[in-house]
Backbone as ProteinMPNN parsed JSONL, in Angstrom:
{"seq_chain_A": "XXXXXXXXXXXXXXXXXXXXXXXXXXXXXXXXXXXXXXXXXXXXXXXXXXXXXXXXXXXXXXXXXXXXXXXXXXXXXXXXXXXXXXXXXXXXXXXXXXXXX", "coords_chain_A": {"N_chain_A": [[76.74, 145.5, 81.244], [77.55, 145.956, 84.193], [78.017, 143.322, 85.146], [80.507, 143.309, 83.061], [81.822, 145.276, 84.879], [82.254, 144.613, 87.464], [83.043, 142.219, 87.054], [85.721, 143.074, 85.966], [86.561, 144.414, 88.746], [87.046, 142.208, 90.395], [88.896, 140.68, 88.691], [90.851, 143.082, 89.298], [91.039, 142.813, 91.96], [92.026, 140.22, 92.236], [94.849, 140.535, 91.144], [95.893, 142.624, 92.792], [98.894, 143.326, 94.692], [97.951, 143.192, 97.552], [96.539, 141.223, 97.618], [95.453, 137.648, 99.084], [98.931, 135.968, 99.226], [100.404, 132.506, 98.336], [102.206, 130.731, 100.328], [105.095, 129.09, 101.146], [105.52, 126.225, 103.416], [106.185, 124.451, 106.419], [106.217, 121.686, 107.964], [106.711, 119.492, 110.976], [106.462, 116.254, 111.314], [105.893, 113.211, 113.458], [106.473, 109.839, 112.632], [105.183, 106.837, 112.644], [105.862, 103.322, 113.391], [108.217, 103.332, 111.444], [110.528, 101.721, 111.744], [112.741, 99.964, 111.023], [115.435, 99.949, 108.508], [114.667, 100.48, 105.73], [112.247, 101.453, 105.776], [112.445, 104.557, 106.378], [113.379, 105.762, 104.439], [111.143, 104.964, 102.13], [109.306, 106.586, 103.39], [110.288, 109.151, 102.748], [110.073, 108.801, 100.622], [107.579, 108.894, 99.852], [105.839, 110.722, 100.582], [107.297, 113.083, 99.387], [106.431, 112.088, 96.915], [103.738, 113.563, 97.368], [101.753, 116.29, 95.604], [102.584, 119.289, 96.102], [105.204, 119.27, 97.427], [107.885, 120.648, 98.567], [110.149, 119.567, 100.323], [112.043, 116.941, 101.749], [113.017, 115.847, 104.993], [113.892, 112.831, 106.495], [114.46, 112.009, 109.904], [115.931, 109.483, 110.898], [114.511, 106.325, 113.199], [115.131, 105.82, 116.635], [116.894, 104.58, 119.251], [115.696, 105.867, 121.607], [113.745, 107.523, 120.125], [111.078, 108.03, 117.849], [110.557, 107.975, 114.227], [111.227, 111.228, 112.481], [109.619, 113.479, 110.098], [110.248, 116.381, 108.152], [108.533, 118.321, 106.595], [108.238, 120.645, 103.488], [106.387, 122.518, 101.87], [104.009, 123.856, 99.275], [101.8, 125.346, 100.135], [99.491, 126.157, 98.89], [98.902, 123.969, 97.062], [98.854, 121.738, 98.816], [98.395, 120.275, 101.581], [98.528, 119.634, 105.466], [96.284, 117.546, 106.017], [96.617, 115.874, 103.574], [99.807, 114.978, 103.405], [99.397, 113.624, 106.045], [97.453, 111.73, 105.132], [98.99, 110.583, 103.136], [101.117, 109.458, 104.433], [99.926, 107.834, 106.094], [98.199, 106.112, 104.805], [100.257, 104.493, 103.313], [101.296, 102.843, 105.27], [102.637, 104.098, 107.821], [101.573, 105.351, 109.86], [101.04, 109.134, 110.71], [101.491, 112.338, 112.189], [100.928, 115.179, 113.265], [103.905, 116.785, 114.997], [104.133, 118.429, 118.069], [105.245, 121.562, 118.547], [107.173, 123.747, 120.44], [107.291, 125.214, 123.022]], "CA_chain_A": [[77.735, 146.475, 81.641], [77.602, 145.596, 85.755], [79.191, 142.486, 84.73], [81.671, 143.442, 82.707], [82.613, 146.047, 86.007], [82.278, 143.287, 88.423], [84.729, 141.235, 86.505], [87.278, 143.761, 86.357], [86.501, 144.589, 90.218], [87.398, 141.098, 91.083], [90.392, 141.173, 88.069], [91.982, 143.766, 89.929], [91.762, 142.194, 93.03], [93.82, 139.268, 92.347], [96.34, 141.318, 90.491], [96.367, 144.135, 93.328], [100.125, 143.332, 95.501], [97.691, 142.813, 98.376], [95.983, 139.832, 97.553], [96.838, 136.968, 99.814], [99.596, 135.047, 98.17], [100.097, 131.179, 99.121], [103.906, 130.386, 100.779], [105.486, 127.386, 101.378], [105.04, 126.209, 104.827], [106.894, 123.582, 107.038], [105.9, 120.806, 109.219], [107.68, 118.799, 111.482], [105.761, 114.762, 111.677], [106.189, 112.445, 113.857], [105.963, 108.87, 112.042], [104.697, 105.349, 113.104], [106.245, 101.858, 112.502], [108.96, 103.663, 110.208], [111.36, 101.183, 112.412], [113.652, 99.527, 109.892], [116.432, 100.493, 107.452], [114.024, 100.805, 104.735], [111.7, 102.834, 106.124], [112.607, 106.057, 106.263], [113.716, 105.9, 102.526], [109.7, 105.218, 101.607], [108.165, 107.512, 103.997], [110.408, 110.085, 102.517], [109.564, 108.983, 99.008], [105.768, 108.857, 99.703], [105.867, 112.356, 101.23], [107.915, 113.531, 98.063], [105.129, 112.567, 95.505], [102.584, 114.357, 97.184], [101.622, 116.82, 94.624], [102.8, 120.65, 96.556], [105.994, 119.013, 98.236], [109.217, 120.907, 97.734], [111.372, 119.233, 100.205], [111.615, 115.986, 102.765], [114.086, 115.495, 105.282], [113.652, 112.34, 107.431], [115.559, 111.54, 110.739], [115.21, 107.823, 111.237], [113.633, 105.89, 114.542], [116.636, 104.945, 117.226], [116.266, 104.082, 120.609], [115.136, 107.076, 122.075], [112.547, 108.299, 119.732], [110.583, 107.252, 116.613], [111.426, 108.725, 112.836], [110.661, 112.173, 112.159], [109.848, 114.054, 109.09], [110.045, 117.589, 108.362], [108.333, 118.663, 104.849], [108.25, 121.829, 103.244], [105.452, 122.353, 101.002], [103.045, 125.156, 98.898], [100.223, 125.88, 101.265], [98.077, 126.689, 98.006], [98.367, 123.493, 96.565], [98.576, 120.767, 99.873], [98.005, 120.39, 103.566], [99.127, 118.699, 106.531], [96.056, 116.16, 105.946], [97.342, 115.607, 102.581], [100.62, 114.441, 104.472], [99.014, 112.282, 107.029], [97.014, 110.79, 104.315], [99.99, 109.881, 102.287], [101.749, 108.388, 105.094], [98.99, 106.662, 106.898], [98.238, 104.853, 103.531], [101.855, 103.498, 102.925], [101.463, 101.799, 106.065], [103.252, 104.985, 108.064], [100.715, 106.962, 110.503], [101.945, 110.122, 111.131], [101.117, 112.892, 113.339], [102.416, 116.906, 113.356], [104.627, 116.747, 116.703], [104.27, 119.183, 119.035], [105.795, 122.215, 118.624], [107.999, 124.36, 121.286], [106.257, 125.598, 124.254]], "C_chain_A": [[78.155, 146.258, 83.096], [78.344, 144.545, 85.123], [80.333, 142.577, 84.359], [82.613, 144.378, 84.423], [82.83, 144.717, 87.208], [83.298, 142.694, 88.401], [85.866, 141.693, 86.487], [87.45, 144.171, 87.664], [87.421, 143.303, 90.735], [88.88, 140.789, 89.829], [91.397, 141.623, 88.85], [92.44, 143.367, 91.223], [92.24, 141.007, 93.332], [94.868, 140.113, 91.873], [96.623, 141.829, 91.261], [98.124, 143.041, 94.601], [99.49, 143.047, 96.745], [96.848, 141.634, 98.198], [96.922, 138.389, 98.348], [97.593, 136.042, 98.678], [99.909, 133.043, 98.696], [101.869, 131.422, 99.755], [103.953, 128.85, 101.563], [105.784, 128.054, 102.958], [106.053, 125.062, 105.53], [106.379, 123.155, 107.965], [106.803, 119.737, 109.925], [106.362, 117.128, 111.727], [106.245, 113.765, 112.288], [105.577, 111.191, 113.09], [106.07, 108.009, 112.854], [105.207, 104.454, 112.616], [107.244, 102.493, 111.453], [110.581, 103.02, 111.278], [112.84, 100.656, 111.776], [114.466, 100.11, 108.947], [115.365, 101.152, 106.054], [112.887, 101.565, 105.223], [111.377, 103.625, 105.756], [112.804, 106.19, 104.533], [112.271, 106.096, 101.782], [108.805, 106.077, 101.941], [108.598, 108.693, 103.016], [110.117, 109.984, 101.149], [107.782, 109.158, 98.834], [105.844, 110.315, 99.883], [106.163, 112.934, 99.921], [106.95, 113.343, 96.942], [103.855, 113.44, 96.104], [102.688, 115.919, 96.637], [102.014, 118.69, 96.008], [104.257, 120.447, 97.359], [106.873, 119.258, 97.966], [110.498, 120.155, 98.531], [110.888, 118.325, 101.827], [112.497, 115.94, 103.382], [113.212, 114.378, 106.479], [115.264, 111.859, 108.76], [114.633, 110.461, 111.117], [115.101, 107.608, 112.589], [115.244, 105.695, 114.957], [115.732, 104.866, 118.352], [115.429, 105.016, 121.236], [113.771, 107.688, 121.083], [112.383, 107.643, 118.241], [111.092, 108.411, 115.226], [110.239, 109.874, 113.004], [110.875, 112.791, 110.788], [109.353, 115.577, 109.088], [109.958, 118.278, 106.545], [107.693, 120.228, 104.904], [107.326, 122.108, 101.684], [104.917, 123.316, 100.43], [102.067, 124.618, 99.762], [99.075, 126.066, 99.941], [97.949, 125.693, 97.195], [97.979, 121.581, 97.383], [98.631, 121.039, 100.824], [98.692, 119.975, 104.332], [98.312, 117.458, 106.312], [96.299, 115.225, 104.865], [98.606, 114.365, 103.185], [100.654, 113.53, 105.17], [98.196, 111.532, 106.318], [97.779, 109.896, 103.866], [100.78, 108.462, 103.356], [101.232, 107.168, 105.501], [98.803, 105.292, 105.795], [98.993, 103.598, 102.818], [101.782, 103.042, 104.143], [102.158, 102.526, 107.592], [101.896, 106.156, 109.063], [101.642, 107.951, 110.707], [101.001, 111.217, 112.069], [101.923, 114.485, 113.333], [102.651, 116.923, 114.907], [104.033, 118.315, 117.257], [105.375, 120.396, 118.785], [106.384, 123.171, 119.913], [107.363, 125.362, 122.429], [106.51, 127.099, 124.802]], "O_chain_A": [[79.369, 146.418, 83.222], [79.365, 144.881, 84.523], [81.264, 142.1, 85.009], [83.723, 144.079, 84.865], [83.887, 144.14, 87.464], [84.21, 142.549, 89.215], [86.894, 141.111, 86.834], [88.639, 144.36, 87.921], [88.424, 143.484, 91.425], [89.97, 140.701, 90.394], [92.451, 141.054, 89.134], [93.587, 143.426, 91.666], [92.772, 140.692, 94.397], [95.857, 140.215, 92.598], [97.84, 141.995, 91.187], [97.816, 141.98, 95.144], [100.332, 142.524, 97.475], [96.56, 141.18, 99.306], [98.115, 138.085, 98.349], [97.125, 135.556, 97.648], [99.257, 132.657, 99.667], [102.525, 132.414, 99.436], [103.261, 128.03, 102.166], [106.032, 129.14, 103.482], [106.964, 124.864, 104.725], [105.998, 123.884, 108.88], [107.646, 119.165, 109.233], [105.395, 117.32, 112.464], [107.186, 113.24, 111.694], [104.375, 111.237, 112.828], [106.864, 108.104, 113.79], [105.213, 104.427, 111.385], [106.997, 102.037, 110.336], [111.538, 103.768, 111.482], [113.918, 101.078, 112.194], [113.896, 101.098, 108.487], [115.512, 102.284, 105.592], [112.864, 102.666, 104.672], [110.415, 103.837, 105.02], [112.139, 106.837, 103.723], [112.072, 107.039, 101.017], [107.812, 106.415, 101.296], [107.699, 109.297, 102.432], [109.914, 111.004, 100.49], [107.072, 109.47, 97.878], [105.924, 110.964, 98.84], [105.177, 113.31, 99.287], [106.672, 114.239, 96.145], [103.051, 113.95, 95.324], [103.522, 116.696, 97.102], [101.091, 118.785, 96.817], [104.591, 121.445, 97.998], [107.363, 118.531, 97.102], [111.586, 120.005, 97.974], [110.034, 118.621, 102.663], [113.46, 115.965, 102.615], [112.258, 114.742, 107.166], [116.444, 111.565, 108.571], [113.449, 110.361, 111.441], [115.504, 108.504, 113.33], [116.218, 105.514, 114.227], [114.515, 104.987, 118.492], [114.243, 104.695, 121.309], [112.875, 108.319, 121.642], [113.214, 106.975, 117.626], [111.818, 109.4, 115.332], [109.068, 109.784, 113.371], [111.983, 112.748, 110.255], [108.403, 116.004, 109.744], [110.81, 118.559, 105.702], [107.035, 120.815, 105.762], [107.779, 121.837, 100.572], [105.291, 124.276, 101.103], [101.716, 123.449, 99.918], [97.867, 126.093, 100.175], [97.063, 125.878, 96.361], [97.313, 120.65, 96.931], [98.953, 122.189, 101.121], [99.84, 119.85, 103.905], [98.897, 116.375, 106.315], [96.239, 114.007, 105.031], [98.366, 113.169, 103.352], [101.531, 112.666, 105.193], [98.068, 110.416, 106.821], [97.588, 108.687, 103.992], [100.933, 107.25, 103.198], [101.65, 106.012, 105.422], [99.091, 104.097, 105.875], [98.731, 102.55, 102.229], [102.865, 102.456, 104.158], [102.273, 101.745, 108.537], [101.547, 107.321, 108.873], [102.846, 107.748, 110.863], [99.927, 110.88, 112.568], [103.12, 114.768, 113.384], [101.808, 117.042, 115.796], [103.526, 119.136, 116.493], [106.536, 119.996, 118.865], [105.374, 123.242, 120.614], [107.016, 126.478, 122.044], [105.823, 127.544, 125.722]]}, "name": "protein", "num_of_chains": 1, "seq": "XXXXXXXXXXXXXXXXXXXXXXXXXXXXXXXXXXXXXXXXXXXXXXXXXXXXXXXXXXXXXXXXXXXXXXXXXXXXXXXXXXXXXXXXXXXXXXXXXXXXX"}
């Protein structure tokens, strides 16, 4: 009987409206070696299969500064090291820039 209450204790509190919920999140990455025309096209396709990733935008390397990517992801089912895994692996370190001071 404790069991069964238990279980509906913890039931209700996922169901209850305050339970935390996950939300998509956004990072801005600075990438490595993503120098070339082709590039940016793979970083943003590597980024794109990792499994929680709803959306990639890359701005490619120029003179002034190296390629950046800015992905928008579920928080409840990937990370940022997720991210820097993916990239680092394709050949692509990456790095979350610095945000606004």
């Amino acid at each position: 009987m404790i069991r069964h209450l238990v279980a509906a204790a913890g039931l209700a509190a996922l169901l209850s409206p305050w339970a935390a919920q996950a939300a998509d999140k956004t990072v801005i990455l600075n990438v490595d070696n993503a120098t070339c025309e082709l590039c940016a096209p793979i970083v943003k396709k590597t980024l794109a299969a990792v499994s929680g990733v709803k959306a990639v935008q890359i701005k490619e390397a120029d003179a002034m500064s190296g390629a950046v990517a800015t992905v928008t992801f579920d928080d409840a089912v990937t990370g940022l090291p997720a991210l820097i895994a993916a990239t680092t692996k394709a050949g692509y370190p990456s790095r979350l820039a610095k945000q606004g001071s």
